[in-house]
C-alpha positions in Angstrom: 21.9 30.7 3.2 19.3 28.5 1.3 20.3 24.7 1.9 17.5 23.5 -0.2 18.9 21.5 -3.2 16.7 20.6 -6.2 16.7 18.1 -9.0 14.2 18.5 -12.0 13.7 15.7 -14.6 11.6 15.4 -17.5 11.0 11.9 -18.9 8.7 11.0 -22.1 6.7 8.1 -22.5 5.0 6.5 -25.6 1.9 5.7 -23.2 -1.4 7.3 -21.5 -1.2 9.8 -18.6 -2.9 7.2 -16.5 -0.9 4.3 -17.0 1.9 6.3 -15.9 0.5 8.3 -13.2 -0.6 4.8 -11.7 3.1 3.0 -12.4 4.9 6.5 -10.9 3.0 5.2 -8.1 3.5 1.9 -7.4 4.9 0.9 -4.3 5.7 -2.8 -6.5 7.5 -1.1 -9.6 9.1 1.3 -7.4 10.8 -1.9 -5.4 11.7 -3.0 -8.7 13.4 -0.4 -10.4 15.9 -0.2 -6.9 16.8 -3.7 -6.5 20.0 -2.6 -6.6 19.9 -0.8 -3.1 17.9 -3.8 -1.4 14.7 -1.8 -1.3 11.8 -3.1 0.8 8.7 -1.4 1.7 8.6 -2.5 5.6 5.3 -0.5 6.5 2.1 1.3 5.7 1.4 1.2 2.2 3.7 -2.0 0.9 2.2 -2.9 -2.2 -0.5 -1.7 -4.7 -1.0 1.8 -5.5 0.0 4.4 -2.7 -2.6 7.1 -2.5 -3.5 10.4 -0.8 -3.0 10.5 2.6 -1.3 7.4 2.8 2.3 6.6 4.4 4.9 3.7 3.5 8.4 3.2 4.9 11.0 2.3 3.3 14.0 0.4 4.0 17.5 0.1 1.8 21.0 0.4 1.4 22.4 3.3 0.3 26.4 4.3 0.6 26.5 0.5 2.3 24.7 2.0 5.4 20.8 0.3 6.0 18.7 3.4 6.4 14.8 3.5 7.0 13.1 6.7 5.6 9.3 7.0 6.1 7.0 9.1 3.1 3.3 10.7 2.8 0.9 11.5 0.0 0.3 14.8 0.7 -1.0 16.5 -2.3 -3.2 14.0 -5.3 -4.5 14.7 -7.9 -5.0 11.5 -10.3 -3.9 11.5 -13.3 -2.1 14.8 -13.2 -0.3 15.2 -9.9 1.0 13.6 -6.8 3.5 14.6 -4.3 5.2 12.8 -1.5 7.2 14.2 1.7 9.6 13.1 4.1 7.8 12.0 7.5 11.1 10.5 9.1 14.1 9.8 7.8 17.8 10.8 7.0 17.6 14.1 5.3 16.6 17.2 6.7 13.6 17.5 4.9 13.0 16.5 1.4 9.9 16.8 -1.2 9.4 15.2 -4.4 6.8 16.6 -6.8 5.5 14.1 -9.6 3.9 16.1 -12.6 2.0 14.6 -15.8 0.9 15.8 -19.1 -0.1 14.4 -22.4 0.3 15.2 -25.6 -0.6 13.2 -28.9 -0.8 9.9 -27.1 2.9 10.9 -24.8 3.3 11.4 -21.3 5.8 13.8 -20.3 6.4 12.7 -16.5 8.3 15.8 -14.4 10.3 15.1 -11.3 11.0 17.9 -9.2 12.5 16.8 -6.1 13.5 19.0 -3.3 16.0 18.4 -0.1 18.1 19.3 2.1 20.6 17.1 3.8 21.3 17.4 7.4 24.2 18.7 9.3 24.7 22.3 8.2 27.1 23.3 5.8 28.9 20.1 5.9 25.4 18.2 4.8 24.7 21.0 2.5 28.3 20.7 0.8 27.8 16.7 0.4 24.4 17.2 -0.8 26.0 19.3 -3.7 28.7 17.4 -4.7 27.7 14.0 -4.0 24.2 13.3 -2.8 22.4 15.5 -5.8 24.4 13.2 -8.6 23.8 9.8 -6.4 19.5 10.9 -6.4 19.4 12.0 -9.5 20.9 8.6 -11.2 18.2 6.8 -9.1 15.7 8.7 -10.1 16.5 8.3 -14.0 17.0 4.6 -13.5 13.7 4.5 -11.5 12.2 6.2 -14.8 13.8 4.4 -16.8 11.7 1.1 -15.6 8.6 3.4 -15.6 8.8 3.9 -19.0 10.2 0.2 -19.8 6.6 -0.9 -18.4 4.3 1.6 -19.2 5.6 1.1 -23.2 5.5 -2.7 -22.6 1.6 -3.0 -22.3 2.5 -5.8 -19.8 0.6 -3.0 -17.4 -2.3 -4.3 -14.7 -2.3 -2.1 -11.9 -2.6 -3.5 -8.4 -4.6 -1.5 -5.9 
């Protein structure tokens, strides 16, 4: 049986491809838009721009349990593609895919992001039903602040 579980998003931005290639990026931004889960970037990369090759781990509180999960650049290509990957961490594996284009002076940013939660069928069945609507929220409220930023103009990236 394939346990993988995927969550595709498609957000559109009144700004250029690099201002939100760099922002999708931020390890800063990224802390902000999940305040709400006590997010801290506790090693590697934890602040500026994450880039190829590069790891950070983070640290937060999801379902009121502190977890630490630990993420690598592993495929760049600025200002069109990036994607990070699981190193360590709770899930079984998981992959999230970060894809620009730009029409007419928009950005359409794509999320695809691919897991697979841990402990068989039981993992796969809570992934389903629970973990898939609980990722996919925080990854349209992490959006969400993307785009609040990148419309904003308030935008100076920090390498």
């Amino acid at each position: 049986m394939h346990r993988q579980i995927t969550i595709i998003l498609h957000t559109t931005i009144n700004a250029p491809v690099e201002r939100v290639f760099d922002l999708s990026r931020s390890i800063d931004l990224h802390i902000q838009s999940t305040k709400h889960t006590d997010e801290e970037a506790i090693a590697g990369r934890t602040s500026g721009l994450i880039g190829m090759g590069e790891t950070v781990t983070w640290r937060a509180r999801h379902f009121g349990i502190r977890q630490t999960l630990t993420s690598k650049i592993t495929a760049f290509n600025r200002p069109w593609h990036f994607t990070d990957e699981m190193v360590r961490g709770a899930f079984k594996s998981f992959r999230h895919e970060h894809w620009f284009t730009q029409t007419n002076g928009q950005t359409t940013m794509k999320d695809i992001f691919y897991f697979e939660a841990p402990l068989g069928w039981p993992g796969w069945l809570l992934g389903r039903w629970i973990l898939k609507r609980y990722l996919t929220n925080l990854l349209i409220k992490r959006n969400e602040v993307i785009k609040q930023v990148a419309e904003s103009g308030d935008y100076s990236p920090a390498n």
